[in-house]
C-alpha positions as CSV (number, residue, x, y, z in Angstrom):
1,X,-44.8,70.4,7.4
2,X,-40.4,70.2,6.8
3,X,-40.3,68.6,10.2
4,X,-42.9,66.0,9.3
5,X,-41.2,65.0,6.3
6,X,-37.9,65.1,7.8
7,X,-39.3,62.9,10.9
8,X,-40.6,59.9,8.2
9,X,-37.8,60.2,6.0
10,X,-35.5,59.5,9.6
11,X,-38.1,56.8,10.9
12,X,-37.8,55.2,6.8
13,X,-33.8,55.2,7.4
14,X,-34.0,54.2,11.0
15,X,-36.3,51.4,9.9
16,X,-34.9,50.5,6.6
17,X,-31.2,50.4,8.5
18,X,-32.7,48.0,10.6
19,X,-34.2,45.6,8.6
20,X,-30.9,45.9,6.2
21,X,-28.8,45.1,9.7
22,X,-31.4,42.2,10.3
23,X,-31.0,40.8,7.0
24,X,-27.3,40.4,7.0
25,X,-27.6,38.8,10.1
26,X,-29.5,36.3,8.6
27,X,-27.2,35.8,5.7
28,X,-24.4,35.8,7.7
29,X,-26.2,32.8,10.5
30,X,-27.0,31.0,7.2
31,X,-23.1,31.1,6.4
32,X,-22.4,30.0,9.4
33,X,-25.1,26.9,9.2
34,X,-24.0,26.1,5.7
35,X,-20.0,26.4,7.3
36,X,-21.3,23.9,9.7
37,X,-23.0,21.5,8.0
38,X,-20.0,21.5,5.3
39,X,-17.8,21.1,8.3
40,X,-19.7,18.0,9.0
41,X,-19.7,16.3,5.7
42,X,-15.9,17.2,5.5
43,X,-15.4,15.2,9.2
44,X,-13.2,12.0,8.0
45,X,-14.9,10.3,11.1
46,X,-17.8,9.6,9.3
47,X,-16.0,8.0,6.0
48,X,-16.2,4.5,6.2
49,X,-13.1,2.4,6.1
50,X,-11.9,0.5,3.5
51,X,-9.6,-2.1,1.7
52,X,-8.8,1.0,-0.5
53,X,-8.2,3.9,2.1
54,X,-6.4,2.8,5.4
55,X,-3.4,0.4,6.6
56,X,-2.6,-1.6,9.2
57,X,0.1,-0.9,11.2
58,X,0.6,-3.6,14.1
59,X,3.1,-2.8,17.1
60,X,5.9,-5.2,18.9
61,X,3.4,-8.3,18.8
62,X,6.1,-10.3,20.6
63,X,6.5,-12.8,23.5
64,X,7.9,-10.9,25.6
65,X,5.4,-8.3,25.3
66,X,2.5,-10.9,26.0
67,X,3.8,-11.8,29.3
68,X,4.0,-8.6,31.0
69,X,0.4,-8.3,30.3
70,X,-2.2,-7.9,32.9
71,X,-5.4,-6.3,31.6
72,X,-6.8,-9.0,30.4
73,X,-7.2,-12.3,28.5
74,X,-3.9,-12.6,26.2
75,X,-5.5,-15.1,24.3
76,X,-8.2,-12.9,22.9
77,X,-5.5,-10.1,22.1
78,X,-3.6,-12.2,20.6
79,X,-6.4,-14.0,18.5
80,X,-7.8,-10.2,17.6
81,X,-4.4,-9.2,16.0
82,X,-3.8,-12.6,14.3
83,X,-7.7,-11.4,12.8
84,X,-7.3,-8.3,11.7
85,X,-3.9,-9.2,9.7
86,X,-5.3,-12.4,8.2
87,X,-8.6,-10.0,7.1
88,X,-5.8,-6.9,5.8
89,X,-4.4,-10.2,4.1
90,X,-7.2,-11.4,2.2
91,X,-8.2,-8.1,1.2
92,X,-5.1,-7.0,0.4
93,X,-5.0,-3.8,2.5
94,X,-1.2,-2.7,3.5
95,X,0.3,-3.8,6.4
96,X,3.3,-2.7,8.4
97,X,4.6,-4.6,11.2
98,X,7.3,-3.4,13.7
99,X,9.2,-4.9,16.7
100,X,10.5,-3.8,19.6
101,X,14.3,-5.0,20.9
102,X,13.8,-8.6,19.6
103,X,17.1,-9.6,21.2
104,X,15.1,-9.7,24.9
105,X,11.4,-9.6,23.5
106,X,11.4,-12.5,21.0
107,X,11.1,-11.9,17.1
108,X,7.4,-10.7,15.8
109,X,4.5,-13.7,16.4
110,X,5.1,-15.9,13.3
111,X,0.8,-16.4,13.5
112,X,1.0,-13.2,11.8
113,X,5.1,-13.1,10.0
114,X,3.8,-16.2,7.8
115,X,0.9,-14.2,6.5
116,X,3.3,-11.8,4.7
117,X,6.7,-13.8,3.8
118,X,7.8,-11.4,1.7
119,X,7.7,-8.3,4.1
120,X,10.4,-7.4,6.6
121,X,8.6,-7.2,10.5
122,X,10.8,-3.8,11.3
123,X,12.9,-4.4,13.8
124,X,13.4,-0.7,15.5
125,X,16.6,1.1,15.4
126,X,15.1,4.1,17.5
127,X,15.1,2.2,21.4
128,X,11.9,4.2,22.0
129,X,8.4,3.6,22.4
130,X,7.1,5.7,19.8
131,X,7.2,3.4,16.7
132,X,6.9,6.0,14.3
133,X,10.1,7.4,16.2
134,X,11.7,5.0,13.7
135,X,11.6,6.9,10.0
136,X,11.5,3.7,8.5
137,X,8.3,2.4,9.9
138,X,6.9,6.1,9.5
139,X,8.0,5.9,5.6
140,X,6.5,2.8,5.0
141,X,3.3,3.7,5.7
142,X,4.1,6.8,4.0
143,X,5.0,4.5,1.0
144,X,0.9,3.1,0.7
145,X,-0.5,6.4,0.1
146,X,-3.1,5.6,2.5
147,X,-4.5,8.8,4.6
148,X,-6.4,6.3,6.8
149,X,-4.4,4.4,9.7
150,X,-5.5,1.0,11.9
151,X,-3.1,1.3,14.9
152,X,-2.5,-1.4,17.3
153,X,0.0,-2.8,20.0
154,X,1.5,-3.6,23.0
155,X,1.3,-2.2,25.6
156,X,-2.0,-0.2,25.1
157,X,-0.2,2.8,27.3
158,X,2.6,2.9,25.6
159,X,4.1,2.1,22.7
160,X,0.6,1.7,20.9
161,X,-0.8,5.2,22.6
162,X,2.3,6.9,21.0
163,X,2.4,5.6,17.8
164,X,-1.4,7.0,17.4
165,X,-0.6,10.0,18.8
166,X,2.4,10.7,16.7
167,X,0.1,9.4,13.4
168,X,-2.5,12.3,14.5
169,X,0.1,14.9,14.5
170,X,1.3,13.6,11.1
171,X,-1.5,14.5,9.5
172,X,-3.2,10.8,9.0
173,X,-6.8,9.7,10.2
174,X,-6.4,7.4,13.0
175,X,-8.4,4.0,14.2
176,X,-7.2,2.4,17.4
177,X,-7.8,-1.3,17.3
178,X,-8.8,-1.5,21.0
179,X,-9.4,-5.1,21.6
180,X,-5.7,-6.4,20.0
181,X,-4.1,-4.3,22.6
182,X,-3.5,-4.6,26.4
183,X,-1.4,-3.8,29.5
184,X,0.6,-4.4,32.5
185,X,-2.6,-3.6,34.1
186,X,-6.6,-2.6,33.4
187,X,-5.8,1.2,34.7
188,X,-3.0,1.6,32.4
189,X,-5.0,-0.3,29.4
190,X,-8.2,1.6,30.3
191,X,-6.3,5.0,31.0
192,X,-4.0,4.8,27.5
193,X,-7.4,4.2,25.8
194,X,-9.0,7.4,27.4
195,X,-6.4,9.2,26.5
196,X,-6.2,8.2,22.6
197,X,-9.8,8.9,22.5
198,X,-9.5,12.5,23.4
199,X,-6.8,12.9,20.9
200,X,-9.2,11.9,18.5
201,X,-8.4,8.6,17.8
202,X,-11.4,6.6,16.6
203,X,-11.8,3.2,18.5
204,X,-13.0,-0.2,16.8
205,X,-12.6,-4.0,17.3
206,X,-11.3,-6.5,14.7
207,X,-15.2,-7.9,13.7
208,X,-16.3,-4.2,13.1
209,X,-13.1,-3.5,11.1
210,X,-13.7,-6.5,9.0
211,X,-16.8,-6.0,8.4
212,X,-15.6,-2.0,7.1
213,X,-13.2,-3.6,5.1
214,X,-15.8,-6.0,3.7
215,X,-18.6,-3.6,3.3
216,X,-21.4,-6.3,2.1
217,X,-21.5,-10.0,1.7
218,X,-21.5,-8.9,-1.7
219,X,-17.8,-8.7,-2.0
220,X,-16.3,-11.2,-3.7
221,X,-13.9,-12.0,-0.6
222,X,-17.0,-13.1,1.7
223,X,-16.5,-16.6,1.6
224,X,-13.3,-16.3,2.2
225,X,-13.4,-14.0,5.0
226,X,-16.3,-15.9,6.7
227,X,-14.0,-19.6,6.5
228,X,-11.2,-17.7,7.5
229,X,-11.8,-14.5,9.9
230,X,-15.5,-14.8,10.9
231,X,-16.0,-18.6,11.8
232,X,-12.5,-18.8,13.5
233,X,-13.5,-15.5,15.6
234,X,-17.1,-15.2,15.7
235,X,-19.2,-18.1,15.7
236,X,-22.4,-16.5,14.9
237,X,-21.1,-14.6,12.2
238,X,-19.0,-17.6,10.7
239,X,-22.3,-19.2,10.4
């Protein structure tokens, strides 16, 4: 009869420390889901941009940077960064221009200079490629406050690649704008865009990253942007 009772009261435990073992499990794979969906509410990626969050920081947009370019039409580059600063313009979003050696290269493109007359295009004391190299392009973007960071430049490889790079490891939340840039040729544009990617740079064009800015046609910019960025860049959206 003792071994009887003493066999249950084992098989209760054995069972019980079972179905105790099971439960945690659970609890803890439901931490782990709830960790994991948090994770992906937390994942900047999926906040939109804004006229409030990000700056534009545009890199050694310069003559002689257009002509050793090779990956593609200059023209559209060109156009695509004249965009995006005339957009940051209207909608008053920061922007921080940079240059590159203008002694050779030719001062900053004066499409975009006469858009901000009051702001200095920073002519780099650091002879590098990195722009943020140069503590006082770093500082002012710094100065906006802005966690959120539109990078683009010439060359695509290079001096852009770097700069996003270098705003990654700072800390900031990084947009390539992919169709303002370009190279000495489409394996170094392609290849410097590959690699920004799997840094975690996110990549978007000047129409997508005006429309972000813009967020509806409810803003009270619209007709402004669609006379002044969408009909001069986008026929059917200037319509």
């Amino acid at each position: 009869m003792k071994k009887r009772i003493l066999a249950g009261m084992f098989c209760f435990f054995f069972v019980s420390g079972i179905l105790n073992a099971a439960d945690v499990g659970k609890i803890k794979a439901g931490e782990g889901q709830n960790k994991k969906e948090s994770g992906i509410m937390e994942n900047w990626k999926l906040d939109l941009l804004s006229a409030q969050n990000s700056v534009l920081v545009l890199v050694d947009y310069q003559p002689g940077m257009f002509k050793g370019i090779d990956s593609g039409n200059r023209t559209i580059m060109r156009s695509a960064a004249v965009a995006a600063a005339k957009a940051a313009s209207i909608l008053q979003v920061p922007v921080v221009l940079t240059s590159i050696y203008p002694q050779g290269n030719g001062e900053f493109i004066k499409e975009i200079t006469d858009m901000f007359p009051n702001q200095e295009a920073i002519a780099r004391k650091v002879p590098g490629f990195d722009a943020f190299d140069d503590t006082r392009v770093l500082e002012a973007v710094k100065k906006t406050g802005r966690k959120k960071i539109v990078i683009s430049g010439l060359w695509t490889s290079m001096c852009f690649a770097y700069t996003a790079l270098h705003g990654l490891k700072e800390g900031y939340e990084v947009y390539g704008l992919m169709d303002a840039a370009g190279d000495a040729s489409l394996d170094a544009h392609n290849y410097g865009v590959q690699r920004m990617l799997q840094a975690g740079v996110v990549p978007i064009t000047v129409l997508s990253l005006t429309s972000e800015w813009m967020h509806d046609w409810g803003n009270p910019k619209a007709n402004e942007l669609r006379n002044e960025v969408y009909s001069k860049f986008n026929a059917m959206l200037g319509m």
